[in-house]
C-alpha positions as CSV (number, residue, x, y, z in Angstrom):
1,X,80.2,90.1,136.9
2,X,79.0,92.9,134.9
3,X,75.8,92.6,133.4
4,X,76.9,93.7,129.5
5,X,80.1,94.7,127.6
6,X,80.5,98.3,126.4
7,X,77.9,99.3,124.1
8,X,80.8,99.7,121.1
9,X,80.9,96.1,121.3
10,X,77.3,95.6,119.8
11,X,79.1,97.9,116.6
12,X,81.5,95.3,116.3
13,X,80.4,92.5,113.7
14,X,81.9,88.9,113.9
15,X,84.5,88.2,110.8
16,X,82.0,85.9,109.0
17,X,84.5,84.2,107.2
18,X,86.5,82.8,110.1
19,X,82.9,80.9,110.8
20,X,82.6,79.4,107.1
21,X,86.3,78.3,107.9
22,X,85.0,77.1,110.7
23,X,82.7,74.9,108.9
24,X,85.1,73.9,106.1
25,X,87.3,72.2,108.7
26,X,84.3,70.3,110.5
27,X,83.7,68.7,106.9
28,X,87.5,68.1,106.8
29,X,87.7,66.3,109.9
30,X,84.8,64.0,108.6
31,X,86.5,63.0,105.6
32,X,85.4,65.9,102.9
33,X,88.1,67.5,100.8
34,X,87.8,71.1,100.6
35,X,89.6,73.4,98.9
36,X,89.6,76.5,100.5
37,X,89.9,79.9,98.7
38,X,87.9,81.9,101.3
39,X,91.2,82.8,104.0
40,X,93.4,85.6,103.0
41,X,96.6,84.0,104.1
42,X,99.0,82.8,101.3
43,X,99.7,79.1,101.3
44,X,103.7,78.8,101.1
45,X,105.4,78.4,104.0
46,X,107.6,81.1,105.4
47,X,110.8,81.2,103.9
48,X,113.6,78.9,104.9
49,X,116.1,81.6,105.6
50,X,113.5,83.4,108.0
51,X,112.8,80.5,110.2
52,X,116.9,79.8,110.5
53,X,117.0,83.6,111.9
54,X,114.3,82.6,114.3
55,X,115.7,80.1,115.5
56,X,119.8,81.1,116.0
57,X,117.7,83.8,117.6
58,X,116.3,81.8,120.1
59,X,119.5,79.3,120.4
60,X,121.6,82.0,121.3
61,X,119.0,83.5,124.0
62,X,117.2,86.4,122.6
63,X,114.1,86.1,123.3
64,X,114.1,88.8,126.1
65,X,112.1,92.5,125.3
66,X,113.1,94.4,122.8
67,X,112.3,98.1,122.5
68,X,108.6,99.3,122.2
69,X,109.1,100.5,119.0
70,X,111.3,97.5,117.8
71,X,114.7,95.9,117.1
72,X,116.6,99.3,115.9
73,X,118.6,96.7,113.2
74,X,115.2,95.7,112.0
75,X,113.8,99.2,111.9
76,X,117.0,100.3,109.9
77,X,116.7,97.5,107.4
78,X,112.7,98.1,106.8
79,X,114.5,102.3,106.3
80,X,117.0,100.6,104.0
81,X,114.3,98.8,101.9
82,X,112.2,101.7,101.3
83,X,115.1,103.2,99.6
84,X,116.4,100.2,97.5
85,X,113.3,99.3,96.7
86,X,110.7,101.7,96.3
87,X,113.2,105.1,96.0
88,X,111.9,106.7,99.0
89,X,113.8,107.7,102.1
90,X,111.9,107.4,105.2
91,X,114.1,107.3,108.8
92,X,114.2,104.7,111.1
93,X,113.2,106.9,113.9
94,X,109.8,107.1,112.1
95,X,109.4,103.4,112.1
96,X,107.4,101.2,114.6
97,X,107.7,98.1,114.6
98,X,104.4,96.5,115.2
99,X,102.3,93.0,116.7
100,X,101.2,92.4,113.2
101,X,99.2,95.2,110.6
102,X,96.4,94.9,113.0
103,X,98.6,96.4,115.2
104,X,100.2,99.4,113.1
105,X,96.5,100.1,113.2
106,X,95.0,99.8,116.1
107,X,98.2,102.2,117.5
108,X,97.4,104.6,114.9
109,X,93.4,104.6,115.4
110,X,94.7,104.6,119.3
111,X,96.2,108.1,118.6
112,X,94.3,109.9,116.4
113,X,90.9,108.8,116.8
114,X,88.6,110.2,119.2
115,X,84.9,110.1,120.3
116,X,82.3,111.2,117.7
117,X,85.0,111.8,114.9
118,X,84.6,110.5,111.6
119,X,86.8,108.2,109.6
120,X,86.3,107.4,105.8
121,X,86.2,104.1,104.2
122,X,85.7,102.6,101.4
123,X,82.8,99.9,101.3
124,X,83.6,97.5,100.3
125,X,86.5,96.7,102.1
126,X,88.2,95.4,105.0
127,X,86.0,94.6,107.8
128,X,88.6,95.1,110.8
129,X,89.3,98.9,109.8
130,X,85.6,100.0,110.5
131,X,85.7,98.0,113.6
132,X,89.0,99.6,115.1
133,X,87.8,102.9,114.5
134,X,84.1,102.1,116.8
135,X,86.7,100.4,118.9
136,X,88.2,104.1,120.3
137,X,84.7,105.9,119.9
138,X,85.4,106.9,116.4
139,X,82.5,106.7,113.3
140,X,83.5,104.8,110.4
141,X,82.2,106.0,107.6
142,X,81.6,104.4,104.7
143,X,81.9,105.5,100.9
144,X,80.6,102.8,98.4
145,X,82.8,102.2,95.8
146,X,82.5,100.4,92.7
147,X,84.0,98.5,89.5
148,X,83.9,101.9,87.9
149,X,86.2,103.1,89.6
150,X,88.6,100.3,90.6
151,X,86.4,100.0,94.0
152,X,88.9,102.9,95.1
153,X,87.3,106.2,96.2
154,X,87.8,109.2,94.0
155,X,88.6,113.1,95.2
156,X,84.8,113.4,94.6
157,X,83.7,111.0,97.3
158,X,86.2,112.6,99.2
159,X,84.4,116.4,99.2
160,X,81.5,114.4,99.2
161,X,81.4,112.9,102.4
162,X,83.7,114.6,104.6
163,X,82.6,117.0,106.8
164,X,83.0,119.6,110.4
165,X,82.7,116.2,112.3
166,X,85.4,114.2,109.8
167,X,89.0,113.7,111.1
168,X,90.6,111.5,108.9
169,X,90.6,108.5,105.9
170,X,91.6,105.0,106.3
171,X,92.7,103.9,102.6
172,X,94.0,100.6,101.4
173,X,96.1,100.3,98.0
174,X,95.9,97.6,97.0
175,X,92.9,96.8,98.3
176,X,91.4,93.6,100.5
177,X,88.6,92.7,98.6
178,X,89.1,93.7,95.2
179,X,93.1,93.8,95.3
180,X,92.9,97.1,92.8
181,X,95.5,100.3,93.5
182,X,95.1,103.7,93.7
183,X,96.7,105.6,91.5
184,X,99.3,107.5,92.2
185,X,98.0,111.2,91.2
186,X,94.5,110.2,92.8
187,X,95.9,109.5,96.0
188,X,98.2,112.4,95.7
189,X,95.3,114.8,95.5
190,X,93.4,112.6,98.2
191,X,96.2,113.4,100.1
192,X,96.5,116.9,99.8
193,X,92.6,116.9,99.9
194,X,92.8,115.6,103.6
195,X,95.8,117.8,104.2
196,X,94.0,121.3,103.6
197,X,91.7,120.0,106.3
198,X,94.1,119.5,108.6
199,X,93.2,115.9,108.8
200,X,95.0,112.5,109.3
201,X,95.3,109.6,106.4
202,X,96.2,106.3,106.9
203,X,97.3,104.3,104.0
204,X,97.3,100.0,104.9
205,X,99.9,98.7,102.1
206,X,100.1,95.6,103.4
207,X,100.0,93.9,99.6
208,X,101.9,96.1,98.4
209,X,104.6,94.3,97.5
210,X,102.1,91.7,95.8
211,X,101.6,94.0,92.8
212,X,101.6,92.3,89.1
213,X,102.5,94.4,86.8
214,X,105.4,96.3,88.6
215,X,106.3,97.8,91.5
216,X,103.7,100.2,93.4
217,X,104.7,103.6,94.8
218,X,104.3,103.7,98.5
219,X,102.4,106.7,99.6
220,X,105.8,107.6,101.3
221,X,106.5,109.5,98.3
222,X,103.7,111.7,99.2
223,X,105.2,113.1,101.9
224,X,106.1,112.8,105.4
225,X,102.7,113.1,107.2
226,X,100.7,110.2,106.7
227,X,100.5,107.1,108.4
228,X,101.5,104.1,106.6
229,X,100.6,100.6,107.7
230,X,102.6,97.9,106.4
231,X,103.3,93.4,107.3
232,X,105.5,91.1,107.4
233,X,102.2,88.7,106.4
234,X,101.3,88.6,102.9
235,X,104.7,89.5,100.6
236,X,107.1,87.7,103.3
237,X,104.8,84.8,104.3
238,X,105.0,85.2,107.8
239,X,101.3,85.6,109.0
240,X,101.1,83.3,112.2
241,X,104.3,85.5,113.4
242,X,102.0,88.7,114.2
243,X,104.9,91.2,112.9
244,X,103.9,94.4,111.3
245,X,105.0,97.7,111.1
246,X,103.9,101.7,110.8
247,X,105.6,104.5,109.7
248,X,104.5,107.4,112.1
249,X,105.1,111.5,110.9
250,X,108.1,112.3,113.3
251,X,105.9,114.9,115.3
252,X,103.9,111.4,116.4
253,X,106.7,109.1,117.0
254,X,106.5,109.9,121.0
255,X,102.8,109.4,121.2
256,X,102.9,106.3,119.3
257,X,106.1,105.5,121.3
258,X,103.8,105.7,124.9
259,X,100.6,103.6,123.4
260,X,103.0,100.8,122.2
261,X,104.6,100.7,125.8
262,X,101.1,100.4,127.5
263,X,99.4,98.1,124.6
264,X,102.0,95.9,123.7
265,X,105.0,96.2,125.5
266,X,107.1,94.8,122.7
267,X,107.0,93.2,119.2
268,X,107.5,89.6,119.6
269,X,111.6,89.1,120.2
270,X,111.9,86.2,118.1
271,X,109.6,87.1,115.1
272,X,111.8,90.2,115.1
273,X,115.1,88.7,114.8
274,X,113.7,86.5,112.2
275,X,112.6,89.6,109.8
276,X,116.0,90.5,109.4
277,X,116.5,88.1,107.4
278,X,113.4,88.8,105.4
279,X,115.1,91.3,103.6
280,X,117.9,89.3,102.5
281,X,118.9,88.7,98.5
282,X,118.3,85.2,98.6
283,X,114.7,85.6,100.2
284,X,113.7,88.4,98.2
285,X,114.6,86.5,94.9
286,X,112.1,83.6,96.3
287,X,109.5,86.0,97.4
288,X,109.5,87.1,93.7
289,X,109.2,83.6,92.6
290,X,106.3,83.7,94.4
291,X,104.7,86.8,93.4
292,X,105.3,85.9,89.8
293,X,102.8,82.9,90.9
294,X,100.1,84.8,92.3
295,X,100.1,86.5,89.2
296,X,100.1,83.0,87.0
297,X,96.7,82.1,89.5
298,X,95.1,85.0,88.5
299,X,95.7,84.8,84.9
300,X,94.2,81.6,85.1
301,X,91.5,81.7,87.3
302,X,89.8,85.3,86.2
303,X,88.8,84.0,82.9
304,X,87.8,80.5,84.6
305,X,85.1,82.1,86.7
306,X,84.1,84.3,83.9
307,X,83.6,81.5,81.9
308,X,81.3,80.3,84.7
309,X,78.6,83.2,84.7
310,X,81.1,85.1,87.2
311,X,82.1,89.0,86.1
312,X,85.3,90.1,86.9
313,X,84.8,94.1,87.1
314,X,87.7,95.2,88.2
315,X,90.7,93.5,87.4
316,X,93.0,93.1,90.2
317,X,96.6,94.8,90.4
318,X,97.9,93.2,93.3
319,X,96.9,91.2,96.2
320,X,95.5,87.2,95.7
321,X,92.2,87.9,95.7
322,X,89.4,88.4,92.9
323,X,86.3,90.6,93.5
324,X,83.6,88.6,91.5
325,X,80.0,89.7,90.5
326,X,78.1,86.7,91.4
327,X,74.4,88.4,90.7
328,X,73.8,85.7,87.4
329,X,74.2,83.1,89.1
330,X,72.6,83.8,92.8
331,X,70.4,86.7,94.0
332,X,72.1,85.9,97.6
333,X,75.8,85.5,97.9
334,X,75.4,84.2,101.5
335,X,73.6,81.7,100.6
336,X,75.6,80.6,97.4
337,X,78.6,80.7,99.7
338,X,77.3,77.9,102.2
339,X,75.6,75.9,99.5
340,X,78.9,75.9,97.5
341,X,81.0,74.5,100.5
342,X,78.3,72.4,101.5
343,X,77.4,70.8,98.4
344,X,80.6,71.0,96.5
345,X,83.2,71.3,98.9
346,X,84.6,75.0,97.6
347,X,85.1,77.6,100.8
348,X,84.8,80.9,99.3
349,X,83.8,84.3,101.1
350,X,80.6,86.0,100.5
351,X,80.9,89.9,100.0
352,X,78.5,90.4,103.5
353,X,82.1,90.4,105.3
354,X,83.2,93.6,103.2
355,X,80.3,96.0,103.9
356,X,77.3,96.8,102.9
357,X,77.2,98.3,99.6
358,X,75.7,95.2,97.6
359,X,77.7,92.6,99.2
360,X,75.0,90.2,98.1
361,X,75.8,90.4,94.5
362,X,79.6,90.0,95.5
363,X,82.1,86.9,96.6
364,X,85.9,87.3,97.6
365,X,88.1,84.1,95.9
366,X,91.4,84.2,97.5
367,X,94.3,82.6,94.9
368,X,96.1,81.1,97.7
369,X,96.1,77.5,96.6
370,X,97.9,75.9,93.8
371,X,96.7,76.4,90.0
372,X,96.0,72.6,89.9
373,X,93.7,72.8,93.0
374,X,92.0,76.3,91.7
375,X,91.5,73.9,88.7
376,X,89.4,71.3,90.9
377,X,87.5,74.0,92.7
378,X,86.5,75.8,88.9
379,X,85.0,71.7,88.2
380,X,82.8,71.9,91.4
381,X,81.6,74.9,90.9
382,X,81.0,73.9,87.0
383,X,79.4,71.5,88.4
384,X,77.2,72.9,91.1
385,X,75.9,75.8,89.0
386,X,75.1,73.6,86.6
387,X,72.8,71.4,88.6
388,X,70.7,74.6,90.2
């Protein structure tokens, strides 16, 4: 047995929130109700015409390997709805179909990053990325960010922290916590920013279709070398099926190609056949319903929490989430988190998970339960605030 793991292990934090969860369902299972606003997984159930696909799919018998890079009819239709939908061609040979996001990512990170090389990210901010750039012997870098600026970097932070050692940014629009975009002539000169450097920029859209206000632009517009991460997760409401996908310049799509082969094998077959139907008329126009209800949970639960002691800093454009100031009510976010769920029965996620720029003045609210529940949780927290 060897005596420790790799020392790039001891870089790699646990996803706090998976252990609050953790403790939310060993109250449920004794009898508490919790609602739960801490997970980032939306709380409809895939739609019907989906799981039909899946399962013709597996009546008829396909469930064997498809090709590394995917289905080529699902690839085509993902090609299609760039164009119908956000105005962008892209080809299908430049799309991989992928075990999730988190595995768009970890292919991408698996080709471009490489030991001692420095990636830029925002903090706050998604915990995995940092992680699956120390996972190949890349530095993440952090660059706080902050209400000012929609918690998005700007070119600024940009010159300011790249350097002979940096090799690329990692950029989410919209973002997980704070669901806020970047706009489009920021990222644009971002982009060309990273370009004259001859570096790499991954762009994770995985909410983008959960924007409020109207449609985002994919950085696909911005041309046809960066790395775009994108899911079949949050907008389709498929999150237990682990099916992703990245759109790969075509000078990559060999290299990308071989590490699928090795890492994964293949997508899974029947969460494959299933997407195809994910871009269908019927479950598009229900997908929308949806969306239009995220948007109703956060019109209703910003002002809510504001009218708690919470600040809302930076409103969000897209994702179900809400990036709260929590520093009048609790020096310690941490803290306020476990006494919330223990005392009140509200699971929410303190900002520790996001990084390190003042996480402790910061909790994450995920809008993924219904406006009546959100309701009940706005009560108990009414409640416990008022009794500390």
């Amino acid at each position: 047995m060897p005596r420790f793991p790799a020392p790039r292990v001891a870089d790699i934090a646990p996803f706090h929130v998976m252990e609050l969860l953790a403790r939310a369902q060993a109250l449920e299972a004794s009898g508490r109700d919790i609602v739960h606003l801490e997970v980032g997984e939306p709380d409809f159930p895939t739609p019907a015409p989906i799981v039909a696909a899946a399962q013709a799919s597996i009546a008829d018998g396909r469930v064997f390997y498809t090709p590394a890079l995917g289905l080529p009819a699902l690839r085509q239709a993902i090609a299609d709805f760039y164009r119908t939908r956000h105005g962008v061609e892209v080809g299908a040979s430049r799309i991989v179909v992928t075990a999730g996001a988190s595995g768009a990512l970890l292919l991408a990170l698996a080709c471009l990053a490489s030991p001692g090389g420095e990636w830029l990210l925002t903090d706050p901010g998604y915990p995995c990325n940092r992680h699956f750039v120390r996972s190949f012997e890349g530095v993440p870098v952090g660059i706080p960010v902050g209400a000012e600026n929609s918690f998005q970097p700007t070119l600024d932070d940009l010159a300011a922290h790249w350097n002979e050692r940096s090799v690329g940014a990692l950029l989410a629009t919209p973002a997980n916590p704070t669901g806020t975009l970047i706009e489009p002539e920021r990222l644009a000169a971002i982009a060309d920013f990273i370009r004259a450097r001859q570096g790499a920029l991954i762009v994770d859209e995985i909410y983008l279709g959960l924007t409020f206000d109207s449609d985002a632009q994919t950085a696909l517009a911005l041309g046809d070398d960066l790395f775009v991460v994108n899911s079949f997760s949050k907008y389709f409401g498929m999150t237990g099926w682990r099916l992703g996908w990245l759109v790969v310049p075509e000078a990559f799509v060999r290299a990308i190609e071989k590490l699928a082969q090795n890492l994964f094998i293949a997508p899974s077959t029947p969460a494959q056949h299933a997407a195809l139907a994910a871009f269908a008329p019927d479950t598009i126009a229900l997908l929308e319903e949806r969306r239009a209800e995220f948007r109703r949970r956060r019109d209703f639960m910003a002002p809510a929490l504001e009218s708690l002691g919470f600040r809302i800093t930076a409103r969000p454009d897209g994702a179900f989430y809400l990036y709260a100031d929590c520093s009048a009510l609790t020096a310690d976010s941490e803290r306020f988190a476990h006494e919330l769920l223990e005392e009140a029965g509200v699971a929410l996620t303190p900002g520790l998970d996001f990084g390190s720029h003042r996480p402790q003045q910061h909790v994450r609210i995920a809008l993924t339960t219904s406006v009546e529940r959100l309701g009940e949780a706005v009560e108990r927290i009414r409640a416990f605030v008022g009794r500390r």
